[in-house]
PDB file with SEQRES, HELIX, SHEET and CRYST1 records, atoms N, CA, C and O in Angstrom:
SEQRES   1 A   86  UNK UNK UNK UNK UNK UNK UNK UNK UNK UNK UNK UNK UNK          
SEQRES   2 A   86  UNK UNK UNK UNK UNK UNK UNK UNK UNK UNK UNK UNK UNK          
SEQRES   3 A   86  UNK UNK UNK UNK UNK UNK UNK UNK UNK UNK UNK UNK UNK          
SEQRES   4 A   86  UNK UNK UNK UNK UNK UNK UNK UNK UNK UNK UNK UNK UNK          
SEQRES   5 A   86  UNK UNK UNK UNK UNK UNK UNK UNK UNK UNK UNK UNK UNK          
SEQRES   6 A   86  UNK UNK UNK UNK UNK UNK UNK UNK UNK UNK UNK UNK UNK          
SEQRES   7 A   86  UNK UNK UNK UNK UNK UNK UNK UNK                              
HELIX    1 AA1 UNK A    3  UNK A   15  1                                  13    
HELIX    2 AA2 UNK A   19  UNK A   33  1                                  15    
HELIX    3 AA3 UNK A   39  UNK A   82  1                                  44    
CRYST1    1.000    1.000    1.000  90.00  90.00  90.00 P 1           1          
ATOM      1  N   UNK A   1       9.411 -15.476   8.961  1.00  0.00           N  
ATOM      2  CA  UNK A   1       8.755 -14.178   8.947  1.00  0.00           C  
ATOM      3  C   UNK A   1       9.793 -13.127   8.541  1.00  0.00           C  
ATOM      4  O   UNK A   1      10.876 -13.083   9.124  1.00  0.00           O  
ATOM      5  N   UNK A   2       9.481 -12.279   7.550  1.00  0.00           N  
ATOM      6  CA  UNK A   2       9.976 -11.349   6.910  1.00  0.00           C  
ATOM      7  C   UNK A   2      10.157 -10.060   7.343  1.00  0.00           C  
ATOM      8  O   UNK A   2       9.714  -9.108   6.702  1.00  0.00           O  
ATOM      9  N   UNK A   3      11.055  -9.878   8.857  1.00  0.00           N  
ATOM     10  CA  UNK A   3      10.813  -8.508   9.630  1.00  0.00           C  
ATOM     11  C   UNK A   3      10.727  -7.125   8.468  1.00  0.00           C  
ATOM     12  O   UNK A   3       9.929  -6.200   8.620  1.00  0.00           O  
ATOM     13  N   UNK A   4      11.630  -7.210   7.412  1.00  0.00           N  
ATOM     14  CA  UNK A   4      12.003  -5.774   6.774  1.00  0.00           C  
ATOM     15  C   UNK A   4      10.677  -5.723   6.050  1.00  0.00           C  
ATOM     16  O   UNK A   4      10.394  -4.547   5.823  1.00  0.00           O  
ATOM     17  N   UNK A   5       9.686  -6.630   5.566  1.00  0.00           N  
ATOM     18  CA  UNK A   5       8.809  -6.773   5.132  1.00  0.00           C  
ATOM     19  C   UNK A   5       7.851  -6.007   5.911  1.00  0.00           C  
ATOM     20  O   UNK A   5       7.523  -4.878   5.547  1.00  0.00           O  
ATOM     21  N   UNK A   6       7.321  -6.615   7.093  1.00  0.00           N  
ATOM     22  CA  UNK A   6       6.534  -5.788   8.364  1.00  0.00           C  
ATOM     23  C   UNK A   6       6.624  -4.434   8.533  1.00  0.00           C  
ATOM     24  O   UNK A   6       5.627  -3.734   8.711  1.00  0.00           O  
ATOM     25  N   UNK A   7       8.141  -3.856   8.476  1.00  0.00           N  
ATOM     26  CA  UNK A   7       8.512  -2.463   8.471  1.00  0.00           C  
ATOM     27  C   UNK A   7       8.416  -1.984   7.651  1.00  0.00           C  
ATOM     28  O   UNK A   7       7.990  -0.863   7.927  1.00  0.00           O  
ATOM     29  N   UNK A   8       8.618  -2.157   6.114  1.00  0.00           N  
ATOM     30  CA  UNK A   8       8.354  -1.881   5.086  1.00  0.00           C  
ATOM     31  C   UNK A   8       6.614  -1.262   5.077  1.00  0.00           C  
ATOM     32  O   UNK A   8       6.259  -0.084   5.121  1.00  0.00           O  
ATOM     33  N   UNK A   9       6.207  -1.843   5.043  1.00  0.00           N  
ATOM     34  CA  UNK A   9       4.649  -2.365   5.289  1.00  0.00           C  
ATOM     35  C   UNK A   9       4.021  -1.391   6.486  1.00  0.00           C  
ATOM     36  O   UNK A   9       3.040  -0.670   6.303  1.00  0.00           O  
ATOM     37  N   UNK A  10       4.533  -1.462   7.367  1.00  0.00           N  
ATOM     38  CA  UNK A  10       4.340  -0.321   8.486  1.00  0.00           C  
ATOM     39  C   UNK A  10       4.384   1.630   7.579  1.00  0.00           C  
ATOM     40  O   UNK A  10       3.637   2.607   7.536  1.00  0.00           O  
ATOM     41  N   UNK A  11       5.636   1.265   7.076  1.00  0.00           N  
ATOM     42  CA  UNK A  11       6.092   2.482   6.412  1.00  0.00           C  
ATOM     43  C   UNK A  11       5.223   2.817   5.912  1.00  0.00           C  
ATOM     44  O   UNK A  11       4.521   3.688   6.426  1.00  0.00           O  
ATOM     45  N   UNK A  12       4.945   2.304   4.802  1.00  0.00           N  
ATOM     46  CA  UNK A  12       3.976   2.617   3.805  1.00  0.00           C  
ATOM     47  C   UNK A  12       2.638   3.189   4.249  1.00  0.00           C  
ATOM     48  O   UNK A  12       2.020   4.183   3.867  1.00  0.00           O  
ATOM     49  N   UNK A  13       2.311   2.046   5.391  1.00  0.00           N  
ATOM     50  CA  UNK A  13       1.040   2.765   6.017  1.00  0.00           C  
ATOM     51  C   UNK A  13       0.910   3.661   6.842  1.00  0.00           C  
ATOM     52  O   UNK A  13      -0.261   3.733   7.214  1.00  0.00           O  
ATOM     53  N   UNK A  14       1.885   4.743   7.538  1.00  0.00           N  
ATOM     54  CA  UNK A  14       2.074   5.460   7.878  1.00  0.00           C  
ATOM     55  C   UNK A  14       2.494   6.805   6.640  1.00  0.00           C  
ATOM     56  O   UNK A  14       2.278   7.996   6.866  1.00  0.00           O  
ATOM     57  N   UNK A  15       2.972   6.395   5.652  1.00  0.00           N  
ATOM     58  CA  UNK A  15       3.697   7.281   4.944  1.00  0.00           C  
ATOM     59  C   UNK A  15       1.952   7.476   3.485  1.00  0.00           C  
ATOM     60  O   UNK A  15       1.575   8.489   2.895  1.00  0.00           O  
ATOM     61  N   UNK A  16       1.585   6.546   3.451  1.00  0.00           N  
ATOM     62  CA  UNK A  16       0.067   6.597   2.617  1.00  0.00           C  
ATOM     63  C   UNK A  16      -1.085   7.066   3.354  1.00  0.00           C  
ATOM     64  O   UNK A  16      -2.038   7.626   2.811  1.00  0.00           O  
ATOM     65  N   UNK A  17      -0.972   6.785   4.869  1.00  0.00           N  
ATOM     66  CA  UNK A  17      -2.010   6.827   5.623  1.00  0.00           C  
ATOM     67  C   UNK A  17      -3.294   6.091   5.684  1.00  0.00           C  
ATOM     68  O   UNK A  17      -4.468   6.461   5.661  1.00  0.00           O  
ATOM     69  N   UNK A  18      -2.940   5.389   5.735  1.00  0.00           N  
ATOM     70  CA  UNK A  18      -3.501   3.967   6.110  1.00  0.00           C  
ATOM     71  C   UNK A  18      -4.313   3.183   7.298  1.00  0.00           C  
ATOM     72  O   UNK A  18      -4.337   2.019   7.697  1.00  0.00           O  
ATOM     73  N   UNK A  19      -5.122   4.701   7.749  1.00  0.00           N  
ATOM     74  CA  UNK A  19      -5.389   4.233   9.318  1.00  0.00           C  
ATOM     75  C   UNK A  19      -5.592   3.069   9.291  1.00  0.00           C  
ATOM     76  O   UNK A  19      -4.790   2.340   9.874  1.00  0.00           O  
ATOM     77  N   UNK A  20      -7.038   2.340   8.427  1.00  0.00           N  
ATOM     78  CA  UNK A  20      -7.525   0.737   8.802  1.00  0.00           C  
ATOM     79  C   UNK A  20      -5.821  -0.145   8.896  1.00  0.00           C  
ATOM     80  O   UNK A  20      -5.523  -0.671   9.969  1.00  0.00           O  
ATOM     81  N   UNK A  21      -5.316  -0.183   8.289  1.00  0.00           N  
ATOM     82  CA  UNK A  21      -4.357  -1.156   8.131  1.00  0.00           C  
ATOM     83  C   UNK A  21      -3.408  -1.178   9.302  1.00  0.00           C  
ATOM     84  O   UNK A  21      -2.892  -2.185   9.788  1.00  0.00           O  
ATOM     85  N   UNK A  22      -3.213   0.346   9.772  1.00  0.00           N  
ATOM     86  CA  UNK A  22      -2.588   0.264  11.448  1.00  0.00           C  
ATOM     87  C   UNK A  22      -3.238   0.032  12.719  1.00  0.00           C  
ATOM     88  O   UNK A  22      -2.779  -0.217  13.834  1.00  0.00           O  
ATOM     89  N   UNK A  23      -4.541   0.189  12.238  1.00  0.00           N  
ATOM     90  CA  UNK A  23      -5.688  -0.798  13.344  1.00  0.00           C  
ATOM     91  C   UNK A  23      -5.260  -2.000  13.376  1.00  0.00           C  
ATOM     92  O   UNK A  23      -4.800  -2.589  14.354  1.00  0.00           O  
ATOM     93  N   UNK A  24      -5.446  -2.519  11.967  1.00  0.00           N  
ATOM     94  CA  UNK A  24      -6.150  -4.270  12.094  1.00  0.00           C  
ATOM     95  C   UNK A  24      -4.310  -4.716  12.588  1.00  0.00           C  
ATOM     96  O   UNK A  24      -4.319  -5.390  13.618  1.00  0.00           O  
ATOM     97  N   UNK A  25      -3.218  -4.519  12.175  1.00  0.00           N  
ATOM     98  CA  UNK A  25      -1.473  -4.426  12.887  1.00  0.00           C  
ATOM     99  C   UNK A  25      -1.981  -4.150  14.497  1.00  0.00           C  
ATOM    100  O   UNK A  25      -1.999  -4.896  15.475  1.00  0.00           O  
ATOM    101  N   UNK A  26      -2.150  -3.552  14.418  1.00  0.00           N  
ATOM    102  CA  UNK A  26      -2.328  -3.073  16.133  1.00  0.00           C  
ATOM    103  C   UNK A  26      -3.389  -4.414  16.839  1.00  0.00           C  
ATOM    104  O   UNK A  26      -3.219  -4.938  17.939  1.00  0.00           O  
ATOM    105  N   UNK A  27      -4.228  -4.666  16.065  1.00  0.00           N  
ATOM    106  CA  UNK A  27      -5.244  -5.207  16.790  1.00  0.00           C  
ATOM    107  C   UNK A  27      -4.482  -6.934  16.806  1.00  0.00           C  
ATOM    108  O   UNK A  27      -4.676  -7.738  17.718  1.00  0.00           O  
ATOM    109  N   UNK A  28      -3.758  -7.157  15.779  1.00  0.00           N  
ATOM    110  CA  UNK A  28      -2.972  -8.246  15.920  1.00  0.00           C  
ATOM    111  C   UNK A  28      -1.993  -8.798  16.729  1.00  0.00           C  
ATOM    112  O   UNK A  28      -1.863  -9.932  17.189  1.00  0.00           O  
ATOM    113  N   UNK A  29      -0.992  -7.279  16.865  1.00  0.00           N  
ATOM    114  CA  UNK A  29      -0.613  -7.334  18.359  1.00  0.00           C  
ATOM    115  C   UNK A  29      -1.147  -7.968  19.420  1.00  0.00           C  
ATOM    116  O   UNK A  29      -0.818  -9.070  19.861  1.00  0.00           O  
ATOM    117  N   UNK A  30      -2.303  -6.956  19.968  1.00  0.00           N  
ATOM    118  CA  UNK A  30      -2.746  -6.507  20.978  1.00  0.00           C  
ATOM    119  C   UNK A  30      -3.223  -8.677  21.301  1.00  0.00           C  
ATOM    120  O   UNK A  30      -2.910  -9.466  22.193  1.00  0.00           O  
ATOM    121  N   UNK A  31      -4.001  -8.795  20.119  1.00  0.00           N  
ATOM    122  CA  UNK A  31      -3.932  -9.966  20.330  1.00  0.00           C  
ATOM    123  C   UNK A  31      -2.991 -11.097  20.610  1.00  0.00           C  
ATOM    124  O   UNK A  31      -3.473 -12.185  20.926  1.00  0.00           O  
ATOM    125  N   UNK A  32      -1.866 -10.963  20.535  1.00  0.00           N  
ATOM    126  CA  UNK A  32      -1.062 -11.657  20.579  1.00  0.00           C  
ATOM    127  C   UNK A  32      -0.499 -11.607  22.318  1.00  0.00           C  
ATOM    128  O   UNK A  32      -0.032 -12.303  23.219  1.00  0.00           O  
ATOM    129  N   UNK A  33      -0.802 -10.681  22.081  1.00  0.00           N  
ATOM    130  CA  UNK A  33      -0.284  -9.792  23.932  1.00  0.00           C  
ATOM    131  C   UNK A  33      -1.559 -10.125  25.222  1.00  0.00           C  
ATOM    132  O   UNK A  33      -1.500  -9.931  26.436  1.00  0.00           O  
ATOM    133  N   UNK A  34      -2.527 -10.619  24.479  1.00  0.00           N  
ATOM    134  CA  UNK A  34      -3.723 -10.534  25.597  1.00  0.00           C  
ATOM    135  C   UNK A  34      -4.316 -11.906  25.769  1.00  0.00           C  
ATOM    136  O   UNK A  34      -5.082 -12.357  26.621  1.00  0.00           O  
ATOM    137  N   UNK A  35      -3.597 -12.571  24.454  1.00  0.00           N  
ATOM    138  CA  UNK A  35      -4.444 -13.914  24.167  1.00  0.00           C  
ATOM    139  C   UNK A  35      -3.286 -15.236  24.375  1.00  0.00           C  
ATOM    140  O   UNK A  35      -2.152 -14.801  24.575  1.00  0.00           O  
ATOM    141  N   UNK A  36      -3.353 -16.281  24.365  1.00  0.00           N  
ATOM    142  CA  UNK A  36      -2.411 -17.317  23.891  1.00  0.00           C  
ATOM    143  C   UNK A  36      -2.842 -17.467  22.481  1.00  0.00           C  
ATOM    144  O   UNK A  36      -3.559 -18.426  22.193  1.00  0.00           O  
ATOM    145  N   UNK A  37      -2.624 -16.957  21.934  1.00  0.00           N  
ATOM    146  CA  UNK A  37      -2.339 -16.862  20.142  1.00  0.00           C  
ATOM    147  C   UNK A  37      -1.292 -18.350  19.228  1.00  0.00           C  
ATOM    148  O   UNK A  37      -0.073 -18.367  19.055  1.00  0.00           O  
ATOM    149  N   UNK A  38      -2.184 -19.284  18.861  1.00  0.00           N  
ATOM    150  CA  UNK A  38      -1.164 -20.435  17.903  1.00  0.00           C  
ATOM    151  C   UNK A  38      -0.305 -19.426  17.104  1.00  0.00           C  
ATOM    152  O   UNK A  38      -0.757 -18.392  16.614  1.00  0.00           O  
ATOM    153  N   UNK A  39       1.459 -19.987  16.995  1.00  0.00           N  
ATOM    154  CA  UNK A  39       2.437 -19.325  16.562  1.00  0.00           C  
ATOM    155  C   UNK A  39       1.495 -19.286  14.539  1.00  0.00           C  
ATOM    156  O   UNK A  39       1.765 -18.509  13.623  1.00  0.00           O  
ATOM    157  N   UNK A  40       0.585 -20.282  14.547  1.00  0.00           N  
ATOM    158  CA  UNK A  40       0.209 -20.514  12.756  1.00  0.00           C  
ATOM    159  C   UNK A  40      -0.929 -19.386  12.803  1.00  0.00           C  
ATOM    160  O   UNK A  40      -1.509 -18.921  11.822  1.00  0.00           O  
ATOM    161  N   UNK A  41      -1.072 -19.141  13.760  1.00  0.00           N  
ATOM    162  CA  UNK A  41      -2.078 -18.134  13.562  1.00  0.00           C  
ATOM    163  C   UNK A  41      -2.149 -17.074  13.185  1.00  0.00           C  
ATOM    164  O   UNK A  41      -2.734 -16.416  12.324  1.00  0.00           O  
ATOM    165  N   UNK A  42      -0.992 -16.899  14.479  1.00  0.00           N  
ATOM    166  CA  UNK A  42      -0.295 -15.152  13.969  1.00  0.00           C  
ATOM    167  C   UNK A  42       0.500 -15.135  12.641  1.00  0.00           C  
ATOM    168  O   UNK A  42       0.357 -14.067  12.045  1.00  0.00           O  
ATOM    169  N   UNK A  43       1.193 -15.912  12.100  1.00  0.00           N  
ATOM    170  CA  UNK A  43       1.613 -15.768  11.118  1.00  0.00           C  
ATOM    171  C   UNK A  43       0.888 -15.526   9.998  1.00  0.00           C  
ATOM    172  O   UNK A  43       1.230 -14.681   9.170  1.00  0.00           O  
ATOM    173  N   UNK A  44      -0.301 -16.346   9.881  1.00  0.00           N  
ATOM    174  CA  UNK A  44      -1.113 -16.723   9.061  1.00  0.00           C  
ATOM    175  C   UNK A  44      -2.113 -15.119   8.764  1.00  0.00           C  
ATOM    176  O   UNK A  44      -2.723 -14.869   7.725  1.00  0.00           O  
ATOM    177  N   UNK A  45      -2.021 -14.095  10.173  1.00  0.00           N  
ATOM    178  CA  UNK A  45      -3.128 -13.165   9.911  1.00  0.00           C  
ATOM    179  C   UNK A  45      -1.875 -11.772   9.930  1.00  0.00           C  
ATOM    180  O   UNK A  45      -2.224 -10.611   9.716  1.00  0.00           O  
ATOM    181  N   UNK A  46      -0.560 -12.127  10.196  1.00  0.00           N  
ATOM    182  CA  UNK A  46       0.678 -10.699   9.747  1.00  0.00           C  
ATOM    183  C   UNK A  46       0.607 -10.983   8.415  1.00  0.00           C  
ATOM    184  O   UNK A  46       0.389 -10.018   7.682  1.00  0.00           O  
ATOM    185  N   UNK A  47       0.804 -12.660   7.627  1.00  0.00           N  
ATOM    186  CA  UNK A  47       1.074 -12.644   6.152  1.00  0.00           C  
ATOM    187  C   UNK A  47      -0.215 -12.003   5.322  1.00  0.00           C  
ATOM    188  O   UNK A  47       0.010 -11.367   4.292  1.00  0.00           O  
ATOM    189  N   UNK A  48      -1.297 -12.151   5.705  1.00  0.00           N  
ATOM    190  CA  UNK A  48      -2.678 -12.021   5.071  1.00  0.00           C  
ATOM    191  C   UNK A  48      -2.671 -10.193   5.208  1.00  0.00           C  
ATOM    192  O   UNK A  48      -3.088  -9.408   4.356  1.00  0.00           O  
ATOM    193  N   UNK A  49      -2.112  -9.889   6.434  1.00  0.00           N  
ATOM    194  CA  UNK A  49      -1.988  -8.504   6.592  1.00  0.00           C  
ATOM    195  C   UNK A  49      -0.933  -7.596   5.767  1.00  0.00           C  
ATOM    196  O   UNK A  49      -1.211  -6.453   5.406  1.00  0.00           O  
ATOM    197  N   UNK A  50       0.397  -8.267   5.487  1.00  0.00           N  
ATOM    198  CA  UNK A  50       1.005  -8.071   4.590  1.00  0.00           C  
ATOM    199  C   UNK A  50       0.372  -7.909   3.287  1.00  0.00           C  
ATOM    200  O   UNK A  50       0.141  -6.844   2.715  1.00  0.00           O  
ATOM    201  N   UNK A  51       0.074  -9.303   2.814  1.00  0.00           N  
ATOM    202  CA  UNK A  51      -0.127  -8.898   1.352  1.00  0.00           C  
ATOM    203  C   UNK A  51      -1.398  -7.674   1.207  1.00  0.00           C  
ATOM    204  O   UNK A  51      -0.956  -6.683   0.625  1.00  0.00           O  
ATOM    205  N   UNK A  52      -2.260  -7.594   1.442  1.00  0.00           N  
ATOM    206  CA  UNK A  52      -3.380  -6.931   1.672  1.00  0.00           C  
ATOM    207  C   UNK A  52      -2.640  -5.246   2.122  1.00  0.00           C  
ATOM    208  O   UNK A  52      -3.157  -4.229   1.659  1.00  0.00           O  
ATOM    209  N   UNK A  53      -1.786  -5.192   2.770  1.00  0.00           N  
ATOM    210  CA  UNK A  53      -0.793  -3.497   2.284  1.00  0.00           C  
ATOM    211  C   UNK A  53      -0.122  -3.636   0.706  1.00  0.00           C  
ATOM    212  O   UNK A  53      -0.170  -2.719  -0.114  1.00  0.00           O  
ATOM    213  N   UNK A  54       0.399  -4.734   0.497  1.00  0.00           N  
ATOM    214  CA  UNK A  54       1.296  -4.593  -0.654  1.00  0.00           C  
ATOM    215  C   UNK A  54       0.052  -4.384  -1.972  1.00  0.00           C  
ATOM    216  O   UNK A  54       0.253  -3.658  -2.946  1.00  0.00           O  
ATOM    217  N   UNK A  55      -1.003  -5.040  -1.789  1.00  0.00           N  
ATOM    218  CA  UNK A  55      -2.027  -4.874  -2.930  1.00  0.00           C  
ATOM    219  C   UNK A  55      -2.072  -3.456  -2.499  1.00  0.00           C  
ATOM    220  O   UNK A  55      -1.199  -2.729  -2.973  1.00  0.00           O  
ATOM    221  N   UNK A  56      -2.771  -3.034  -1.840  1.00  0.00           N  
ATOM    222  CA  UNK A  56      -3.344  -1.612  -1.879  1.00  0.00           C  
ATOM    223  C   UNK A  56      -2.365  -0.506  -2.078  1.00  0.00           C  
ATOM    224  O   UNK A  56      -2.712   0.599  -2.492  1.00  0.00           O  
ATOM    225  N   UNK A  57      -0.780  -0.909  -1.690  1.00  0.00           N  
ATOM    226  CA  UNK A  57       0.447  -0.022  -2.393  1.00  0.00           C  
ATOM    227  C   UNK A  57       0.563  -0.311  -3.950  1.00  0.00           C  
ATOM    228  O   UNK A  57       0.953   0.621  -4.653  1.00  0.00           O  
ATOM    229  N   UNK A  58       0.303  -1.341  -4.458  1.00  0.00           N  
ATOM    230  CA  UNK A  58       0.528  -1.694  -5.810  1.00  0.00           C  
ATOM    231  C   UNK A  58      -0.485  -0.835  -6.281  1.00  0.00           C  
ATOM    232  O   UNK A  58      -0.346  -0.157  -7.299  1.00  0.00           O  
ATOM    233  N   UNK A  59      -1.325  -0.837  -5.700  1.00  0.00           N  
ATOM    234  CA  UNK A  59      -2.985   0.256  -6.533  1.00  0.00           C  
ATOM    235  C   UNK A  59      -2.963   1.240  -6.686  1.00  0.00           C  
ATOM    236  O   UNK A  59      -3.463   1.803  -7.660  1.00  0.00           O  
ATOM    237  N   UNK A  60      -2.171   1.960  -5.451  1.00  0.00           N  
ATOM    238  CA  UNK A  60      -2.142   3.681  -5.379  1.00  0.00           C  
ATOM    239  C   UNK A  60      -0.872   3.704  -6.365  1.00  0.00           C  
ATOM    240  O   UNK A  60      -1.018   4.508  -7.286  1.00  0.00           O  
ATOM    241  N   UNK A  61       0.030   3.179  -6.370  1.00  0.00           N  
ATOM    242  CA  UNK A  61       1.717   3.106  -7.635  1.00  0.00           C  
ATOM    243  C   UNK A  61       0.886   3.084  -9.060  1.00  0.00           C  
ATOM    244  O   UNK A  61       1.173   3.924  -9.912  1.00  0.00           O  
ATOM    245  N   UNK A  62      -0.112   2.147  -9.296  1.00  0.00           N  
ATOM    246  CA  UNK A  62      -0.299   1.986 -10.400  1.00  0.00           C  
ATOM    247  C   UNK A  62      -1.552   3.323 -11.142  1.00  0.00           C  
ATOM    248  O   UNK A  62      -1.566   3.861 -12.249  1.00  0.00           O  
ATOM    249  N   UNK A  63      -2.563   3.484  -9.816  1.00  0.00           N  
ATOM    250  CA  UNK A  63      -3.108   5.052 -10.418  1.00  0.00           C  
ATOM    251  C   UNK A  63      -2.343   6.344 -10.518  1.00  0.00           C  
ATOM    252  O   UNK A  63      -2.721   7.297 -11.200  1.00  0.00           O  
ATOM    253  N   UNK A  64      -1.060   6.312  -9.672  1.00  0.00           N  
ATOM    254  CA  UNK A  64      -0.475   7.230  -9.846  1.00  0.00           C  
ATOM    255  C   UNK A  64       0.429   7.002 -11.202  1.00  0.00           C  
ATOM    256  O   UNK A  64       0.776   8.124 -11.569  1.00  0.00           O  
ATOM    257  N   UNK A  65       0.817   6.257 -11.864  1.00  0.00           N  
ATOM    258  CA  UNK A  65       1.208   5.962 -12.941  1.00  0.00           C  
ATOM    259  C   UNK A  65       0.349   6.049 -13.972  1.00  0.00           C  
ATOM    260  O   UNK A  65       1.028   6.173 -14.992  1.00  0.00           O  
ATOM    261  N   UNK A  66      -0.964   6.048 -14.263  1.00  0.00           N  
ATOM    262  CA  UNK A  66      -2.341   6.167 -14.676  1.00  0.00           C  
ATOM    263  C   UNK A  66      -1.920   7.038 -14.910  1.00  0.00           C  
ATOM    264  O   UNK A  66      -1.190   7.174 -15.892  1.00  0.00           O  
ATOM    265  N   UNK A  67      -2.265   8.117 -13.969  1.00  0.00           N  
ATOM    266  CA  UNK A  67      -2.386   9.568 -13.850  1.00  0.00           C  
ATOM    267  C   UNK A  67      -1.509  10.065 -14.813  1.00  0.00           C  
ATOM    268  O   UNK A  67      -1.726  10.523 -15.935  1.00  0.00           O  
ATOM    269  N   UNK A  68      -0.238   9.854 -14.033  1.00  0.00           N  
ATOM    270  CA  UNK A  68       1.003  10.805 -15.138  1.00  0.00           C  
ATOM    271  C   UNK A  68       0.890  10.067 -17.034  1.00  0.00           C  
ATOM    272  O   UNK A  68       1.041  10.657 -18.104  1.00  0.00           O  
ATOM    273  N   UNK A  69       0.605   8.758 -16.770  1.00  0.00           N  
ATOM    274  CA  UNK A  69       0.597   8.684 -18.381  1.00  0.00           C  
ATOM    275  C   UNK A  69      -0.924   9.451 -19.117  1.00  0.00           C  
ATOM    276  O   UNK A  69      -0.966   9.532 -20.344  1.00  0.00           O  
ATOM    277  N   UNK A  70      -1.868   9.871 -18.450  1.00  0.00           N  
ATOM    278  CA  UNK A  70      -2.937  10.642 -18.827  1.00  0.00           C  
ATOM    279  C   UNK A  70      -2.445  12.044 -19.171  1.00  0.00           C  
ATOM    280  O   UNK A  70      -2.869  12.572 -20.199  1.00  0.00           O  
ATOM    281  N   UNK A  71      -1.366  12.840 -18.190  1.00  0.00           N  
ATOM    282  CA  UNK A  71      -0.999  14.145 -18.368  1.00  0.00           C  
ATOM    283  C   UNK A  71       0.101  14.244 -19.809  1.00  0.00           C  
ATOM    284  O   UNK A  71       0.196  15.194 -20.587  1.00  0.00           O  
ATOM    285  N   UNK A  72       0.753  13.111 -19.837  1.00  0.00           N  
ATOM    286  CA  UNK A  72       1.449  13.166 -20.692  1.00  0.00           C  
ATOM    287  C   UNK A  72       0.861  12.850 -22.206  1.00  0.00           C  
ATOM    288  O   UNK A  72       1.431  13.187 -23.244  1.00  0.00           O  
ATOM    289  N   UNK A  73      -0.414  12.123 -22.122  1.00  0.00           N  
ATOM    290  CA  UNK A  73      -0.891  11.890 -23.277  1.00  0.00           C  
ATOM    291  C   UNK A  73      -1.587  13.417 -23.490  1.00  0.00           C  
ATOM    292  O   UNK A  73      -0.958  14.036 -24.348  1.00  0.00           O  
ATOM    293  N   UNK A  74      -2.397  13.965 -23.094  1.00  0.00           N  
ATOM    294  CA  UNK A  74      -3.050  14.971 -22.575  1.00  0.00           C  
ATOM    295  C   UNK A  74      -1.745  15.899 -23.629  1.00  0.00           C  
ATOM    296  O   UNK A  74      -1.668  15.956 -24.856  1.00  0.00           O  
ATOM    297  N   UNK A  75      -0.988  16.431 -22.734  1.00  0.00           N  
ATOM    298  CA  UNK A  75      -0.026  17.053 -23.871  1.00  0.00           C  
ATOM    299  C   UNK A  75       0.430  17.076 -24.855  1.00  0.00           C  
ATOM    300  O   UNK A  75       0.701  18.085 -25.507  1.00  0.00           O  
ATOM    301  N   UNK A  76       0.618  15.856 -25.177  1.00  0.00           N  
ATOM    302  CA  UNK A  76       1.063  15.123 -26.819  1.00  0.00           C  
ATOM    303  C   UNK A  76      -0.435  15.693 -27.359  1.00  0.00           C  
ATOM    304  O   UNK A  76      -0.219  16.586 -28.178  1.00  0.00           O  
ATOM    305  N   UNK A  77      -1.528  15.524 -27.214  1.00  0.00           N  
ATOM    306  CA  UNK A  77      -2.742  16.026 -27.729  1.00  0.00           C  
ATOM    307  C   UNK A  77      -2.508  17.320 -28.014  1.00  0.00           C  
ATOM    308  O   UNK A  77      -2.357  17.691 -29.178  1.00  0.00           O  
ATOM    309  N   UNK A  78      -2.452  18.175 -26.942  1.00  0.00           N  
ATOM    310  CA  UNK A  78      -2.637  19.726 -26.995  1.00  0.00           C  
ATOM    311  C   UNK A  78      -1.325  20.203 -27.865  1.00  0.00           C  
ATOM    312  O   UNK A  78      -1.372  21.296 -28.429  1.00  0.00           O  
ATOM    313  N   UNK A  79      -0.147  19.371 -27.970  1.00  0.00           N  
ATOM    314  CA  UNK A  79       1.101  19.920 -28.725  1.00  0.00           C  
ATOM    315  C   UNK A  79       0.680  19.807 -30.613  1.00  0.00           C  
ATOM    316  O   UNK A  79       0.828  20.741 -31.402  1.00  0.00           O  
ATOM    317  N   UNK A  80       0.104  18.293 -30.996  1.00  0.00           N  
ATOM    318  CA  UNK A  80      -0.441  18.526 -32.285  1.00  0.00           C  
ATOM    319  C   UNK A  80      -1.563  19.149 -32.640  1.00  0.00           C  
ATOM    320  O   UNK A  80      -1.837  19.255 -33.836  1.00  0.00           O  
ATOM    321  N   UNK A  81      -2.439  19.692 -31.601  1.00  0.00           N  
ATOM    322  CA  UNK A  81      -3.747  20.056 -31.735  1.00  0.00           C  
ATOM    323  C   UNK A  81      -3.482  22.109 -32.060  1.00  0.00           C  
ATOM    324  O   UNK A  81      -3.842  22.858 -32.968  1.00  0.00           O  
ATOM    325  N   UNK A  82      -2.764  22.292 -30.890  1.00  0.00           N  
ATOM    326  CA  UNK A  82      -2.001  23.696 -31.133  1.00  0.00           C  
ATOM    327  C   UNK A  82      -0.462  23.822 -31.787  1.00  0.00           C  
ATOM    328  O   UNK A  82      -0.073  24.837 -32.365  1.00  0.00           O  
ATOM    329  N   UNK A  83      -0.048  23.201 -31.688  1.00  0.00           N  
ATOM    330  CA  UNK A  83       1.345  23.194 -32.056  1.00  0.00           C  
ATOM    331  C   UNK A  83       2.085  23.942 -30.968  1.00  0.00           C  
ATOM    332  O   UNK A  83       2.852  24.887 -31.151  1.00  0.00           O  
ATOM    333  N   UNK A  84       1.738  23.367 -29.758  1.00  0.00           N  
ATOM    334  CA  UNK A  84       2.849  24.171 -28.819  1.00  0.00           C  
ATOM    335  C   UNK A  84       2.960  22.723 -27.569  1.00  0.00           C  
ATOM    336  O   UNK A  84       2.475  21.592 -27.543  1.00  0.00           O  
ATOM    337  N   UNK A  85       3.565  23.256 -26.953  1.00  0.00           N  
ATOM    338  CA  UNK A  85       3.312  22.548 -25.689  1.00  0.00           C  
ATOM    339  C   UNK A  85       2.826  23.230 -24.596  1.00  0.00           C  
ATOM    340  O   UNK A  85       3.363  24.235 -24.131  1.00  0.00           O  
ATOM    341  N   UNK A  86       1.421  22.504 -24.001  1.00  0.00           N  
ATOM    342  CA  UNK A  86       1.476  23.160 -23.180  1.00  0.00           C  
ATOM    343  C   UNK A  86       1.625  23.101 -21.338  1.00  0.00           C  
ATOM    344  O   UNK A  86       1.660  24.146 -20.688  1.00  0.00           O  
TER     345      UNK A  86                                                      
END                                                                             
């Protein structure tokens, strides 16, 4: 298990805001703490929980990259269209 990964991952969802994703973390805990939990289990539903932050960080990186290559095309337009930048 990949602790800097978990924290990483924590980060993000605190720093994106991410309520569901610090639920279903929390609720994994909580399970782990209330239940006799198989060690394959928990692993099996932190890794599934992992990747499932890293997709949804890869999504918001990649529309925000969207975005700026739209503003920048956007300008290249308006610079040959007027001849300025604007």
């Amino acid at each position: 298990m990949d602790y800097l990964t978990i924290s990483k991952c924590l980060e993000d969802c605190f720093e994106l805001e991410l309520g569901d994703q610090m639920v279903r973390f929390d609720s994994i805990l909580d399970s782990l703490m209330t239940t006799d939990v198989p060690r394959e289990k928990l692993r099996e539903e932190l890794s599934d929980w992992k990747d499932e932050v890293a997709s949804i960080v890869d999504d918001i990186e990649y529309d925000a990259i969207l975005q700026h290559e739209r503003q920048r095309e956007f300008a290249t337009m308006s610079e040959e269209l007027f001849g300025t930048e604007v």
